[in-house]
C-alpha positions as YAML, in Angstrom:
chain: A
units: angstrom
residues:
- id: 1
  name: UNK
  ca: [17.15, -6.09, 110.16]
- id: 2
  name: UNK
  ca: [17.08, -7.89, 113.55]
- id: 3
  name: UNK
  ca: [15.71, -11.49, 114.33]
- id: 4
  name: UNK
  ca: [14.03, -11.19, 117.45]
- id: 5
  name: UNK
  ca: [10.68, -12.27, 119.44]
- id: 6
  name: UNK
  ca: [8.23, -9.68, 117.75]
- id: 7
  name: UNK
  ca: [4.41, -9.29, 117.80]
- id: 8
  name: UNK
  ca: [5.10, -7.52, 114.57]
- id: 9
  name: UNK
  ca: [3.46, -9.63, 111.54]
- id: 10
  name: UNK
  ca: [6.44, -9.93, 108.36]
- id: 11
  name: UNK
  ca: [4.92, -9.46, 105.05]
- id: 12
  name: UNK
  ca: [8.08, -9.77, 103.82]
- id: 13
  name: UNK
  ca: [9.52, -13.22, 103.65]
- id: 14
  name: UNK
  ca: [13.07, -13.32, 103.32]
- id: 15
  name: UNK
  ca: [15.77, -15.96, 102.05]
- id: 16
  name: UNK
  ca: [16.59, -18.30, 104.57]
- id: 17
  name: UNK
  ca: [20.22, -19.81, 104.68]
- id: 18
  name: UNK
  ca: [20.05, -22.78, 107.38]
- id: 19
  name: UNK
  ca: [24.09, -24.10, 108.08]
- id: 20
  name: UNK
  ca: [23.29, -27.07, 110.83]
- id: 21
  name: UNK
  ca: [26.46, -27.91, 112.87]
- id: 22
  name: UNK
  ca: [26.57, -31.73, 114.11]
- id: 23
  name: UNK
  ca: [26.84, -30.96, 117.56]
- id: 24
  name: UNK
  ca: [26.02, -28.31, 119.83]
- id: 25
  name: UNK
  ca: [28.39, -25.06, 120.20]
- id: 26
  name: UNK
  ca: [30.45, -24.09, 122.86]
- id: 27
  name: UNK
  ca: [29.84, -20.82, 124.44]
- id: 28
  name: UNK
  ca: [33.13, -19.44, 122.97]
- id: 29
  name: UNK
  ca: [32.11, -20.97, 119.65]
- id: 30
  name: UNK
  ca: [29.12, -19.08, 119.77]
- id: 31
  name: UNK
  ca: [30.54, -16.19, 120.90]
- id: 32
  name: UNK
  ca: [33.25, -16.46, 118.01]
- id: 33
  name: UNK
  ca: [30.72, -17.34, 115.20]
- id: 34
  name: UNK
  ca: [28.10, -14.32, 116.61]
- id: 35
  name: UNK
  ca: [31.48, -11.96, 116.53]
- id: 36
  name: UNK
  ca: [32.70, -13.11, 112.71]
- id: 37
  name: UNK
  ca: [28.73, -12.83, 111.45]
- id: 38
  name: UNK
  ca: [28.21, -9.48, 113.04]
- id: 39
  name: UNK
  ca: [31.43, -8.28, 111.65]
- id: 40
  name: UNK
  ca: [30.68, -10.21, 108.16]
- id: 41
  name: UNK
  ca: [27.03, -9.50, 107.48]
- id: 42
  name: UNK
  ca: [27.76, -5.50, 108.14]
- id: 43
  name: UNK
  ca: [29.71, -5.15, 105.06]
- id: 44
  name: UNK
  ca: [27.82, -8.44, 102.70]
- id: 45
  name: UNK
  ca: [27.50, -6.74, 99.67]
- id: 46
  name: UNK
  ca: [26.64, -8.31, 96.22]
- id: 47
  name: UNK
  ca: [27.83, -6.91, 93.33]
- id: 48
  name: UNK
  ca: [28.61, -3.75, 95.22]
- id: 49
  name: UNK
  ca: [25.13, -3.22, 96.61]
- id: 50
  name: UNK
  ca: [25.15, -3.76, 100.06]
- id: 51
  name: UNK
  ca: [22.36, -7.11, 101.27]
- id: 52
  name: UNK
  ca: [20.15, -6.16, 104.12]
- id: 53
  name: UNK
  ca: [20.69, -9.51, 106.28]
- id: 54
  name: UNK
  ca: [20.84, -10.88, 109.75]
- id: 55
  name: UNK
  ca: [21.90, -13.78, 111.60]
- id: 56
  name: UNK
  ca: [20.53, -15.96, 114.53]
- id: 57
  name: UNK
  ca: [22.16, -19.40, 116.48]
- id: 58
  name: UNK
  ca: [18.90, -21.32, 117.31]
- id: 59
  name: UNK
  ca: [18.78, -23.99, 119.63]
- id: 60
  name: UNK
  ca: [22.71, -23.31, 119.98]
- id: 61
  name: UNK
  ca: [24.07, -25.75, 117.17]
- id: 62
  name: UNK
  ca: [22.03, -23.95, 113.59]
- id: 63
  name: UNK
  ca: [22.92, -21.07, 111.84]
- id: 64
  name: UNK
  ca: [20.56, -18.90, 110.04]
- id: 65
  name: UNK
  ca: [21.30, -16.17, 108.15]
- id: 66
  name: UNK
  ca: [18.15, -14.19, 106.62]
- id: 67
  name: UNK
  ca: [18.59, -11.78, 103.44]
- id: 68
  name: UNK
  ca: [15.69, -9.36, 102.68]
- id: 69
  name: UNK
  ca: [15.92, -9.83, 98.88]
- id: 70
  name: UNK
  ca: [13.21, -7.27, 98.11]
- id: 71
  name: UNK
  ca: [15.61, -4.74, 98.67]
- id: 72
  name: UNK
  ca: [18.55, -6.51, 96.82]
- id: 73
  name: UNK
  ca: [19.28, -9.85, 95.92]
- id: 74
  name: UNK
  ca: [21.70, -11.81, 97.01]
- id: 75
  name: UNK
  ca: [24.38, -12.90, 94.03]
- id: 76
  name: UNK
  ca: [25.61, -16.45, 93.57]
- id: 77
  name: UNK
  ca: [28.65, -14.57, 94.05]
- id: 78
  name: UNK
  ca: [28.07, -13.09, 97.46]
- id: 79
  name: UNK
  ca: [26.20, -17.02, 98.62]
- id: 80
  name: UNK
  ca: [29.79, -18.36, 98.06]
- id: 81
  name: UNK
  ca: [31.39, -15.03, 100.06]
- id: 82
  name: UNK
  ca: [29.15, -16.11, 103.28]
- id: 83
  name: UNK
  ca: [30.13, -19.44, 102.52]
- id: 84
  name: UNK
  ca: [33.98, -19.29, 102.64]
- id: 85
  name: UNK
  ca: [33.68, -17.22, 105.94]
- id: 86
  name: UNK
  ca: [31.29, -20.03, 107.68]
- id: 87
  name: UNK
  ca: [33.64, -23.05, 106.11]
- id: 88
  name: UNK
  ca: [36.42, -21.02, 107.30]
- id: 89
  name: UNK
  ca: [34.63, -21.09, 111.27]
- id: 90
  name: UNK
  ca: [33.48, -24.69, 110.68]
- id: 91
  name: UNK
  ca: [37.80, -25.90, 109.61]
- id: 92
  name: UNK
  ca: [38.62, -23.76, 113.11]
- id: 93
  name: UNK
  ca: [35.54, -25.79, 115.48]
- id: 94
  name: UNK
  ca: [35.09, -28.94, 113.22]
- id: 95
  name: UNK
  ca: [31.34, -28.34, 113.17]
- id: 96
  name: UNK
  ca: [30.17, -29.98, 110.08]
- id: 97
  name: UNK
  ca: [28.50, -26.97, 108.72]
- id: 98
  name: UNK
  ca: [28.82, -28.25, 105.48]
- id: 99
  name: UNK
  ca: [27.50, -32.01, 106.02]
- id: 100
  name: UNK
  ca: [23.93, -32.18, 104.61]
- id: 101
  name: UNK
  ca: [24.44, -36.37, 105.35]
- id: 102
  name: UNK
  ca: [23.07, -35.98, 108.45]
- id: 103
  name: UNK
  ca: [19.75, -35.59, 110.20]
- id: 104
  name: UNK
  ca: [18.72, -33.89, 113.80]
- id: 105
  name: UNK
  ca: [15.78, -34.05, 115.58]
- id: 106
  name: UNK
  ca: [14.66, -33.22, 119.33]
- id: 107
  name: UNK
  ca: [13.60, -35.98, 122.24]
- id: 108
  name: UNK
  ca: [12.09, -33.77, 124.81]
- id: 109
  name: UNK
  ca: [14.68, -30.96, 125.22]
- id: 110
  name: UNK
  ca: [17.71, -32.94, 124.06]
- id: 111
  name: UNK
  ca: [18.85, -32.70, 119.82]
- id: 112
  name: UNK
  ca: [20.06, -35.82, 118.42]
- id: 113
  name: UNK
  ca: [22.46, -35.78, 115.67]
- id: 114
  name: UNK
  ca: [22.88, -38.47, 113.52]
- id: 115
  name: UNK
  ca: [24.61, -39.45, 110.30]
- id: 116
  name: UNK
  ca: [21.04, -39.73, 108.16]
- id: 117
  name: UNK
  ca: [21.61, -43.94, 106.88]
- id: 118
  name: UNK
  ca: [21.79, -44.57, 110.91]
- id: 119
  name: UNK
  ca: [18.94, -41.51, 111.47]
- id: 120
  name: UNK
  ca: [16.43, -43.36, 108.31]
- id: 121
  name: UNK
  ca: [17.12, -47.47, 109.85]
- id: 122
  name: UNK
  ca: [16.35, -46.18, 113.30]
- id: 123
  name: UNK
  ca: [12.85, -44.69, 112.44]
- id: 124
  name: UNK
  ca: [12.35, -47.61, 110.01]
- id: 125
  name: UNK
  ca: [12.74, -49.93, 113.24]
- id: 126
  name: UNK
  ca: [11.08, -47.69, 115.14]
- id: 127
  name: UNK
  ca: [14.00, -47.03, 117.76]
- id: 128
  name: UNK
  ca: [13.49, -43.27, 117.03]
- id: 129
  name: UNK
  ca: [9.90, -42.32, 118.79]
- id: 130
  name: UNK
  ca: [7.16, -40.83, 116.96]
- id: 131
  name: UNK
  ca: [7.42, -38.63, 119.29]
- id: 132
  name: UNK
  ca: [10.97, -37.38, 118.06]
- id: 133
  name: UNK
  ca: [10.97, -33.36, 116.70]
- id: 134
  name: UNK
  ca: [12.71, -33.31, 113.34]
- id: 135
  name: UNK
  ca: [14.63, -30.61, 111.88]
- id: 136
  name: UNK
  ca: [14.79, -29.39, 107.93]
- id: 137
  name: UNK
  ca: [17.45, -27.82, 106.90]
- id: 138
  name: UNK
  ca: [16.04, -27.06, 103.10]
- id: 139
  name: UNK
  ca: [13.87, -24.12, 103.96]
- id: 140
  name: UNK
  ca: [14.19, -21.36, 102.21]
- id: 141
  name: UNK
  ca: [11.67, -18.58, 102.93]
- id: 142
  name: UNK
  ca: [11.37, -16.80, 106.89]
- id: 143
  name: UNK
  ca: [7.69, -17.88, 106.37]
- id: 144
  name: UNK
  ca: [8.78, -21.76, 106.15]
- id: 145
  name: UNK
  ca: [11.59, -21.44, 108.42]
- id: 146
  name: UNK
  ca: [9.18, -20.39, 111.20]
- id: 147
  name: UNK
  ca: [6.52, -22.48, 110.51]
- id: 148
  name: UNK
  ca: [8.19, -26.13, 109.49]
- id: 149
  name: UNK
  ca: [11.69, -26.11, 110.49]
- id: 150
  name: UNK
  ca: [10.86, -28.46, 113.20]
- id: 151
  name: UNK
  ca: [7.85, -30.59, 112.79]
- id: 152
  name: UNK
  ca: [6.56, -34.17, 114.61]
- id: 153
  name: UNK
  ca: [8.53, -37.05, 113.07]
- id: 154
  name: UNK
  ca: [5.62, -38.16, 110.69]
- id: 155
  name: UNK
  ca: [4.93, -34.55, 109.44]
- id: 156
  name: UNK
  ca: [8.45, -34.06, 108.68]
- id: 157
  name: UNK
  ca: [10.60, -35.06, 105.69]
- id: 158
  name: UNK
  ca: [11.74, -38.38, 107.67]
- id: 159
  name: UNK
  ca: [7.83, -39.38, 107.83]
- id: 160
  name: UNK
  ca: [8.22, -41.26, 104.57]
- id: 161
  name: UNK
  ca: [10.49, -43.71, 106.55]
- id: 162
  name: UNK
  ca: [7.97, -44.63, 109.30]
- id: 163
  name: UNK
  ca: [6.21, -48.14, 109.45]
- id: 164
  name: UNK
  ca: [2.28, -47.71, 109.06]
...
């Protein structure tokens, strides 16, 4: 299974794993991280069986990693697996892969990353334009991924924090 541009309609809709880094990669980070998933996600296995899976960097600082769990389901076992290889790139590039205190959203072209008590006062004070893109890292179906993982500031989560 390959993430890619298709004209192709899913019926399937996959598990979505979303790891946001707090800052955009480097080209050899993304380089690195592409090499260790490739390498990783060809032998992810849970309890023995291997897990049909794939990987894409979007917008170059998010992670995704997609399981097709109708053909077997991924363990709680084989979630922490992927886990210890991604905390093991995010000690080596101090990404903060693992920091769910923080919120991103897009101005234009540009992602913002902040930590989410400075991220919730800005929109409350309106510093952070309605115009702002925000990101949600909870999805956890393909389907949702592609359709709300970045939405208009007062769609999104973060809506509930802007002045009427």
């Amino acid at each position: 299974m390959k993430i890619e541009q298709s004209e192709i309609i899913e019926t399937n809709d996959y598990r979505v794993i979303i790891y946001p880094a707090s800052r955009p990669f480097t080209a050899k980070e993304s380089k690195d991280i592409a090499e260790k998933l490739f390498e990783y996600l060809s032998t992810w296995r849970a309890h023995g069986k291997p897990l049909s899976s794939s990987f894409k960097i979007e917008h170059n600082q998010f992670i995704i990693v997609v399981v097709d769990e109708d053909k077997e389901m991924a363990s709680g076992c084989s979630i922490d697996a992927l886990n210890s290889v991604l905390r093991e790139l995010d000690t080596t590039y101090s990404l903060g892969l693992f920091d769910r205190m923080k919120a991103s959203y897009m101005i234009g072209e540009n992602i913002i990353t902040k930590p989410l008590a400075e991220f919730r006062k800005e929109v409350r004070s309106g510093e952070i334009s309605e115009d702002a893109q925000v990101f949600d890292f909870s999805k956890s179906t393909y389907v949702n991924y592609l359709s709300d993982f970045l939405l208009p500031l007062r769609r999104s989560w973060a809506g509930i924090y802007v002045s009427n």
